[in-house]
C-alpha positions as CSV (number, residue, x, y, z in Angstrom):
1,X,-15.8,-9.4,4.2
2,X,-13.7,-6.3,5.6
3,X,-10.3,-5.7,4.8
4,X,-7.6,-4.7,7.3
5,X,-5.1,-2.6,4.8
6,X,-3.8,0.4,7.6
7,X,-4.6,0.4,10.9
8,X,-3.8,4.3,12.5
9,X,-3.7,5.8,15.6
10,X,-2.3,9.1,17.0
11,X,0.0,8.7,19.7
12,X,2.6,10.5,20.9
13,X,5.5,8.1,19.4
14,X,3.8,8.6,15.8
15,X,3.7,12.4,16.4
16,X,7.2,13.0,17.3
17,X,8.2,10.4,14.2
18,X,6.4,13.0,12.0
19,X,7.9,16.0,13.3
20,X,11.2,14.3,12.9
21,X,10.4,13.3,9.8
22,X,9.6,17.0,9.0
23,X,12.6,18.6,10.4
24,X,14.4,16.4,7.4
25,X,11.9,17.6,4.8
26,X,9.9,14.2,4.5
27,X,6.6,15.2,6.1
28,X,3.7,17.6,5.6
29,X,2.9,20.3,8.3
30,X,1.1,19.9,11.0
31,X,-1.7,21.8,10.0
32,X,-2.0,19.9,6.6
33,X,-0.7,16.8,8.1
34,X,-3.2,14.6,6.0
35,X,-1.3,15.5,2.6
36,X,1.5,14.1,3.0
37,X,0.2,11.0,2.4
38,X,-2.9,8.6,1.6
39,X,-5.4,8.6,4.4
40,X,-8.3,7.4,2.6
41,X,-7.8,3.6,3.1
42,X,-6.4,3.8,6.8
43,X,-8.7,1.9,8.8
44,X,-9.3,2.2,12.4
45,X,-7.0,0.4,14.6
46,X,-7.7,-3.1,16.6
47,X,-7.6,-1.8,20.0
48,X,-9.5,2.1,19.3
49,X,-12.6,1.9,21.0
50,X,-15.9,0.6,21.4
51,X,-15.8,0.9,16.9
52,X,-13.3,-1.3,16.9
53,X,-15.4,-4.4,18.7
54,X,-17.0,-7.1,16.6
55,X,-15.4,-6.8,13.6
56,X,-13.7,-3.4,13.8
57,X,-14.6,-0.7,11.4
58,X,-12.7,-0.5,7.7
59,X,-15.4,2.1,5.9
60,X,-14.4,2.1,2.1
61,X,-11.0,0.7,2.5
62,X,-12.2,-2.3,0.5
63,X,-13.1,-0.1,-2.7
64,X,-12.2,-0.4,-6.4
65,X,-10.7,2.2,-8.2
66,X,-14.1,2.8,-10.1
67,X,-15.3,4.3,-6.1
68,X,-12.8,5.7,-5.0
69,X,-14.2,9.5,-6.1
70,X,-12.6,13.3,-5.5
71,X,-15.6,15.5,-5.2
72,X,-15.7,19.6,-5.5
73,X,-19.2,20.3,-5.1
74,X,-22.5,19.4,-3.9
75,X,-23.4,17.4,-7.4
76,X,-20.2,15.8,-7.2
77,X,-20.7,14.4,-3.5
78,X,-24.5,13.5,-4.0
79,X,-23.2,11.2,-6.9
80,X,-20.7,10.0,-5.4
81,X,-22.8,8.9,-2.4
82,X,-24.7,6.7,-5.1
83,X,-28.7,6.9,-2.6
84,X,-26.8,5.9,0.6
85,X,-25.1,2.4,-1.2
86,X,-23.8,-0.4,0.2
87,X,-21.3,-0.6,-2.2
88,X,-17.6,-0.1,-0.5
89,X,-16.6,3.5,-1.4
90,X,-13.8,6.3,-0.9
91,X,-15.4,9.7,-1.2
92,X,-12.6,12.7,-0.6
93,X,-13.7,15.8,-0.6
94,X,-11.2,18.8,-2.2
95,X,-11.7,22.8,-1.0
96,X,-14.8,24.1,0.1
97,X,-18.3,22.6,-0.7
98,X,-21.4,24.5,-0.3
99,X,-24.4,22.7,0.5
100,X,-26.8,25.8,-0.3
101,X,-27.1,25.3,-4.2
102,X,-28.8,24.7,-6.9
103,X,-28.1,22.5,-9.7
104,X,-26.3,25.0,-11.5
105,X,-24.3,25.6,-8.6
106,X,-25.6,29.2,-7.6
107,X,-25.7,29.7,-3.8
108,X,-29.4,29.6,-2.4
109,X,-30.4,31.6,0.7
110,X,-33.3,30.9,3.0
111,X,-35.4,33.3,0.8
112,X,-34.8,30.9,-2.2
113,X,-36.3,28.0,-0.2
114,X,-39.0,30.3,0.9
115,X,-42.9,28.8,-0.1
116,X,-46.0,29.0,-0.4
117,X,-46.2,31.9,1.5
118,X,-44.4,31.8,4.1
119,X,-42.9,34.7,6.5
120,X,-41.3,35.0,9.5
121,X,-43.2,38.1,10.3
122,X,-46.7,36.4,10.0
123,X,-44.9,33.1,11.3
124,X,-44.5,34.7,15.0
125,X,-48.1,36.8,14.8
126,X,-49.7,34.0,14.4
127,X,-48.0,31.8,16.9
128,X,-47.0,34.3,19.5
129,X,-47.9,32.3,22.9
130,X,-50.0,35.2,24.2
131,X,-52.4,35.0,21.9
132,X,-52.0,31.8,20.3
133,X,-51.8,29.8,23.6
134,X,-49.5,26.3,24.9
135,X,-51.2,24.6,21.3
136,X,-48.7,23.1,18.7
137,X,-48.6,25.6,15.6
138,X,-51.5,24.8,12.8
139,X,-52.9,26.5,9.8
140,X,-51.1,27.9,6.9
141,X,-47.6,29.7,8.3
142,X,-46.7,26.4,9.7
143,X,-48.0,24.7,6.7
144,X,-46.1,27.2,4.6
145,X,-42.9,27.0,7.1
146,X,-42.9,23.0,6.8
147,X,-43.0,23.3,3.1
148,X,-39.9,25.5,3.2
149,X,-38.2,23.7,5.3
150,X,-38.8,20.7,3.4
151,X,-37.2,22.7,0.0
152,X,-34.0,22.8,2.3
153,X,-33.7,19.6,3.5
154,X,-33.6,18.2,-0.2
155,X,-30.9,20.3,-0.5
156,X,-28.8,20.0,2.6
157,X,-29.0,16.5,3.7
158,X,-26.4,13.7,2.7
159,X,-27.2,10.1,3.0
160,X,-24.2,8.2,4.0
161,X,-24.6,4.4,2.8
162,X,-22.5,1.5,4.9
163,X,-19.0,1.1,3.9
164,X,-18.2,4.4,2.8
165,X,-15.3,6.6,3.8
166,X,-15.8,10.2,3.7
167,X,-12.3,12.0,4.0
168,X,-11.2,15.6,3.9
169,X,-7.8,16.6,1.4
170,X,-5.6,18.6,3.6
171,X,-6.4,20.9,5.7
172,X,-9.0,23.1,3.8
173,X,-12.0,20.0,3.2
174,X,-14.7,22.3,4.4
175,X,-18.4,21.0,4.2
176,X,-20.5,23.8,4.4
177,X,-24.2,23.8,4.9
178,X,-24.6,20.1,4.9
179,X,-26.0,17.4,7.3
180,X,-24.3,14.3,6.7
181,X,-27.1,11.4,7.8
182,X,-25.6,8.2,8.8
183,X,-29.0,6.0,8.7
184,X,-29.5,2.4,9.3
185,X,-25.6,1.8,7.5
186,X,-22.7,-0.1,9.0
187,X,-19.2,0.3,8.8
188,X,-18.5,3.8,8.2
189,X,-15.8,6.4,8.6
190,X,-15.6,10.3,8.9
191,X,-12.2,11.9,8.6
192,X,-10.4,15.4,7.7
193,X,-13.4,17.3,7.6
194,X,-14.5,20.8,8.6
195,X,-18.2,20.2,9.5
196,X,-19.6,24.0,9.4
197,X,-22.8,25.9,9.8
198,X,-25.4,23.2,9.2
199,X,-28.1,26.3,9.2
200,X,-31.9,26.1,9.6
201,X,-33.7,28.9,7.8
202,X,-37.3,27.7,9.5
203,X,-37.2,26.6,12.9
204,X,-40.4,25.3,14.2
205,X,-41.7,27.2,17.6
206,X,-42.7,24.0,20.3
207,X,-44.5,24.9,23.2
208,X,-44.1,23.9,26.5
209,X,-47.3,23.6,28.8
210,X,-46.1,25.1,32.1
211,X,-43.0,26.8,30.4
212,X,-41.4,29.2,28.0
213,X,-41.0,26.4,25.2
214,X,-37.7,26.6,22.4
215,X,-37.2,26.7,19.0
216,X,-36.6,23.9,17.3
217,X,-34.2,22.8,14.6
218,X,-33.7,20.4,11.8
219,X,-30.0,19.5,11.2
220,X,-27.0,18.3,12.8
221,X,-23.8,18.4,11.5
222,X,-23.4,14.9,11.5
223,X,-26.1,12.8,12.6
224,X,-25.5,8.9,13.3
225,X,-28.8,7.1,13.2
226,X,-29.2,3.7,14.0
227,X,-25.6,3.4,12.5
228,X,-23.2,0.8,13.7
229,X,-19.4,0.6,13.7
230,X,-18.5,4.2,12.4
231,X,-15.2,6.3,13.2
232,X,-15.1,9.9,13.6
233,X,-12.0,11.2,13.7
234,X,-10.0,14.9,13.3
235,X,-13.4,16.6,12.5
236,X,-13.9,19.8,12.9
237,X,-17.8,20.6,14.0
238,X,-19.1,24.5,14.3
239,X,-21.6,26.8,13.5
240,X,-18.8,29.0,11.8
241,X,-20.7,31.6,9.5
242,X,-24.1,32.0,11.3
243,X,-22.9,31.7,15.5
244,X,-26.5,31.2,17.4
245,X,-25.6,34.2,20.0
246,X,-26.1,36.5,17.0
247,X,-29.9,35.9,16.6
248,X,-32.7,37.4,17.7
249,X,-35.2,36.5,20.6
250,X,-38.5,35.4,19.8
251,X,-41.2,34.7,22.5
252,X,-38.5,34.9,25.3
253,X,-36.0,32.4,23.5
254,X,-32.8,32.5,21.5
255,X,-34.2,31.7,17.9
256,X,-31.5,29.0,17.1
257,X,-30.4,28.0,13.5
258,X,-28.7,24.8,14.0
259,X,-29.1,21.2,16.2
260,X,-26.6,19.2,17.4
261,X,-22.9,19.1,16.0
262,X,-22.5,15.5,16.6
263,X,-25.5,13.4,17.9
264,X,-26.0,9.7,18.2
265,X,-29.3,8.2,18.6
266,X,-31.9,5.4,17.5
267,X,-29.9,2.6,18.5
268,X,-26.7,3.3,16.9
269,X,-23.5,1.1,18.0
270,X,-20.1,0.6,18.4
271,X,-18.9,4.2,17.8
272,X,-15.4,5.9,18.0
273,X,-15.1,9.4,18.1
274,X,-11.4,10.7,18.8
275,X,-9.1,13.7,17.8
276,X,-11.8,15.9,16.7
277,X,-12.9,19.4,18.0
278,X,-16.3,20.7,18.6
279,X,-16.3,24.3,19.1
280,X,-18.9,27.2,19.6
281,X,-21.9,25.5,19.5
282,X,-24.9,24.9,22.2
283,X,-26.3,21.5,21.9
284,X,-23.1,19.9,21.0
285,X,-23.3,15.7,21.5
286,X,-26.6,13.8,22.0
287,X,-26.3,10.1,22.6
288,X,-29.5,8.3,23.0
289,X,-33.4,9.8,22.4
290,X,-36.0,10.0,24.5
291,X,-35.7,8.8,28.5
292,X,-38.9,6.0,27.0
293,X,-36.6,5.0,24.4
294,X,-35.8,1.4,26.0
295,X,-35.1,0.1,22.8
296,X,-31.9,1.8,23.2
297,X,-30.6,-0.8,25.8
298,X,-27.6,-2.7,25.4
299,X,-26.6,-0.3,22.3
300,X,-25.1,3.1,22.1
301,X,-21.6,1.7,22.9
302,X,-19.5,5.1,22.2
303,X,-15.7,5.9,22.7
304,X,-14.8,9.5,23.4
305,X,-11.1,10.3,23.5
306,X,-8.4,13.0,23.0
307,X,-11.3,15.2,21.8
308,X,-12.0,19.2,22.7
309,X,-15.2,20.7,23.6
310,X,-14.5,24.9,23.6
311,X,-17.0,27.3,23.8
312,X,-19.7,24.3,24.2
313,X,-22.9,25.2,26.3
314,X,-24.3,21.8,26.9
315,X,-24.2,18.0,25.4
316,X,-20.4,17.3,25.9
317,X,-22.2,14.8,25.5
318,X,-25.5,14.1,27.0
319,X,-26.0,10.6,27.4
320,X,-29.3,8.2,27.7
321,X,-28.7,4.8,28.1
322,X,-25.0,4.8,26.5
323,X,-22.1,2.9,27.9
324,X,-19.6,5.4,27.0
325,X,-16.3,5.5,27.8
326,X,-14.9,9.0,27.6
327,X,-11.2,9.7,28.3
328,X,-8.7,12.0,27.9
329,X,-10.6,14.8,26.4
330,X,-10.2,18.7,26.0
331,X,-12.8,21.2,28.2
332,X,-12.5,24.7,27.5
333,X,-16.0,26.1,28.7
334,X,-17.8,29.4,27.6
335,X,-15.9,33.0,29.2
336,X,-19.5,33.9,29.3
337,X,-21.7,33.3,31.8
338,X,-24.5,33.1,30.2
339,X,-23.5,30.8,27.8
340,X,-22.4,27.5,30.1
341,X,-25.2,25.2,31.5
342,X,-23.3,21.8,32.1
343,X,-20.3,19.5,30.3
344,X,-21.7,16.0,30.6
345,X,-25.0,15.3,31.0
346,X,-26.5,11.8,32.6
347,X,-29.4,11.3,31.7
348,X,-31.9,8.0,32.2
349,X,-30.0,4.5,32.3
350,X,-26.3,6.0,31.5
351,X,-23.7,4.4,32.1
352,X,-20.4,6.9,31.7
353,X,-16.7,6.0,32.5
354,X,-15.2,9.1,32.7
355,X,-11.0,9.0,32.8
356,X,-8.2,12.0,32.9
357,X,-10.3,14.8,31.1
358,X,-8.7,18.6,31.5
359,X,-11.5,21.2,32.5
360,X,-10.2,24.6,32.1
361,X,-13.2,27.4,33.0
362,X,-13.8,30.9,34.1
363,X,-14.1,31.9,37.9
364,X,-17.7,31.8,37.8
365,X,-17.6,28.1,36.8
366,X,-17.8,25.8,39.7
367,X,-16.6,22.0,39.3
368,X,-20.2,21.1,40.0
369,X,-21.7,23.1,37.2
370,X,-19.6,20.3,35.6
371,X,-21.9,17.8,35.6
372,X,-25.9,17.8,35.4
373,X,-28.3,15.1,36.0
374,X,-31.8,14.1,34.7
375,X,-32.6,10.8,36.2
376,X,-29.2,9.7,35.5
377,X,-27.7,7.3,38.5
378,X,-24.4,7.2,38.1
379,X,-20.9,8.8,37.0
380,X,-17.5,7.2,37.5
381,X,-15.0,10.0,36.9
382,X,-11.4,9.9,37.5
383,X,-8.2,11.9,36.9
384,X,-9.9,14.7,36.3
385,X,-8.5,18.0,36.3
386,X,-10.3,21.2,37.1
387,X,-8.2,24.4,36.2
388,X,-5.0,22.4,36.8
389,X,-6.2,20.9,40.4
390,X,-7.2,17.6,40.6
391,X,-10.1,17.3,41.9
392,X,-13.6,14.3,42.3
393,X,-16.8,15.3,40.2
394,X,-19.0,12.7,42.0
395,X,-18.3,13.7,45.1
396,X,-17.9,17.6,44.5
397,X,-21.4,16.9,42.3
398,X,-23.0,15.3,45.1
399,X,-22.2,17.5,48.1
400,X,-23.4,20.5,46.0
401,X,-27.0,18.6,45.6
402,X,-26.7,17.1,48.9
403,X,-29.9,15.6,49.9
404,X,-31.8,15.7,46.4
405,X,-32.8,12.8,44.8
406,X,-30.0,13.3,41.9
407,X,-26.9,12.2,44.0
408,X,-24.6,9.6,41.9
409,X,-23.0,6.7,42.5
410,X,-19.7,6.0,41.0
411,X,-20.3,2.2,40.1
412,X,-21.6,2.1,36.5
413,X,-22.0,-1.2,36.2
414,X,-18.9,-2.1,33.4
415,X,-15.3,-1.6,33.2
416,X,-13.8,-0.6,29.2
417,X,-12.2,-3.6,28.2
418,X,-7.7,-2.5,27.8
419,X,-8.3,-4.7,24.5
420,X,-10.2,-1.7,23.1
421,X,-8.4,1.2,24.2
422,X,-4.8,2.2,23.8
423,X,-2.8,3.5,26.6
424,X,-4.4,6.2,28.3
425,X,-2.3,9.5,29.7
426,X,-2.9,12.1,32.3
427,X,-5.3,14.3,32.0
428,X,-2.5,17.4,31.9
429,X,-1.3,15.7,29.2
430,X,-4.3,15.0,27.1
431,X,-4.9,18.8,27.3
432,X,-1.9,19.5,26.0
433,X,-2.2,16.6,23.0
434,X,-5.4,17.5,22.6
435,X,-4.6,21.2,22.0
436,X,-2.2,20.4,19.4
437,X,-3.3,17.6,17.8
438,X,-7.3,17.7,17.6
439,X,-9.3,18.8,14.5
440,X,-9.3,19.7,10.8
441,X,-5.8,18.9,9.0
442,X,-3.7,17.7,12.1
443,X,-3.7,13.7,11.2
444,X,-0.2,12.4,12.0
């Protein structure tokens, strides 16, 4: 059975408590907001989104003092995980931990996971399409580059067991390196942390019959996988360290080094994710797999609030088959033009409720480029606010495709429920909340 101990969320009332509480010397800063007190047992609150339905979400809160653990580095976490356990666990994480060591600590670089003779050099001779064709890669560079890659991902992937709670002290809880895997576990909860440069040091080259094909990666940040009931909140996600525009180009694509920042696939359920920033990424938020993926029906129930999205290219999210609700969240899109494709993506079967989200973009972004469709139907989007100007995505989305087959309609077939969200607030002010209060070390 879950326990109920805290129940948090971060509204305006609560924020101007704790800056009056800090103007008489009884709070912590904003920036470190989580030390000034005991975050690890909050749970999320009754009415917080589709994570609080059917049950609600309480992560570790229900823990014994044996598993409540502060971890330092990658040995400490891995034990303190326990395989991915069931058993109800607090795991705060102190500082900075590297993901890219070995036992003995000493940082490991993709040369250190190198095998079996791998090399990039021979990798791309032997695949180069020109020569090598629109075939899958075979033979020993992409047996060699498998076995590498496999080296890494014993190193840099967590298995995150059901009822855990993963928190972040302060506001320097930086998890460097790592992919946290939420697989197949229930009632979980992801707080406080600075999610950062989950690097691939052997992308695979896929080929695309008719096309210029990509690179493909391995990790995500944070990856829910056929996870239910789980609560992101204040995380920081980023490719800090290694930024993708700073690679080369291979056969005519950027060769990219990391996946999503926070995807949610395989079924996963009943997710919250609010007050969290995702910043300078490409692929940012995938929700749902493949547009065959039926199994996917009737879950990926996701809540999206008082987030930001800056410097995202794509996935903000990207959504197959989810009902999401996303409201009152933070767009600051790419200065380059090169390096915007879309915000929210609908893709096969979604079903998006869209309310008072703040777009702010450069001139060369039009409120169409908003919003992409791939056999997506349907959008409801209101409030929304385009560089300060209200202004109707549907509509604006439809006349610029008028007559293709991708129009939307703005009846997604549900309506969120008021029991599972609190109040919501303009979009002008969400930008501004969002600004100040999103991310890494800001919990009120």
């Amino acid at each position: 059975m879950r326990t109920m101990p805290v129940s948090v969320r971060n509204r305006p009332l609560q924020a101007a408590l704790a800056c009056a509480l800090l103007a008489l010397g009884l709070g912590a800063s904003g920036s470190a907001g989580a030390q000034g007190r005991d975050i690890s047992r909050d749970v999320l609150a009754a009415d917080d989104g589709w994570a609080a339905a059917d049950g609600g979400t309480t992560g570790g809160a229900a823990a014994d003092d044996a598993h409540v653990t502060t971890v330092t580095d990658r040995a400490g976490l891995l034990r303190a995980l326990d395989g991915g356990s069931a058993t109800p666990k607090i795991i705060k994480i102190a500082g900075t931990l590297d993901a890219n060591v070995d036992d003995r600590g000493r940082h490991l670089s993709c040369a250190d996971y190198a095998t079996d003779g791998y090399d990039l050099k021979k990798y791309l001779a032997a695949y180069d399409p020109r020569t090598w064709g629109g075939a899958g890669p075979a033979g020993p560079q992409e047996e060699a580059r498998a076995a590498s890659a496999a080296r890494q991902a014993e190193r840099v992937t967590f298995k995150v067991g059901s009822n855990t709670t993963l928190v972040g002290l302060g506001a320097g809880a930086v998890l460097k390196g790592a992919s946290l895997q939420v697989a197949n576990a229930d009632n979980v909860i992801v707080r406080n942390l600075d999610l950062r440069d989950a690097y691939d040091c052997f992308p695979v080259w896929q080929p695309n019959t008719g096309g210029l094909g990509d690179w493909k990666t391995a990790y995500d940040t944070l990856w829910l996988k056929g996870a239910t009931h789980v609560w992101v909140d204040h995380v920081t996600a980023s490719d800090e360290g290694h930024p993708d525009e700073d690679e080369p180009t291979y056969f005519g694509r950027n060769y990219l080094r990391h996946d999503g920042l926070i995807d949610i696939t395989n079924g996963s359920d009943l997710v919250t994710v609010s007050w969290s920033r995702l910043v300078g990424h490409d692929k940012a938020m995938l929700i749902g797999n493949g547009d065959g993926v039926t199994g996917d029906r009737g879950k990926l129930r996701v809540t999206l609030h008082h987030n930001a999205f800056e410097g995202i290219v794509q996935r903000a999210p990207r959504v197959r088959f989810g009902q999401v609700h996303l409201y009152n969240n933070r767009y600051v899109v790419p200065a380059d033009a090169h390096d915007h494709r879309y915000s929210v993506g609908v893709s096969t079967e979604s079903r998006i409720h869209a309310e008072n989200n703040a777009f702010t973009t450069p001139s060369y972004v039009e409120a169409a480029d908003l919003v992409k469709s791939w056999n997506g139907t349907a959008l409801h989007a209101e409030g929304t606010l385009f560089n300060g100007y209200p202004v109707d995505l549907v509509t604006i989305y439809n006349a610029y495709n008028s007559g293709s087959e991708r129009d939307l309609t703005t009846d997604v077939g549900w309506t969120p429920s008021p029991s599972l969200h609190g109040p919501i607030s303009s979009a002008a002010q969400a930008d501004k909340d969002v600004a100040r209060g999103a991310g890494t070390g800001r919990i009120r």
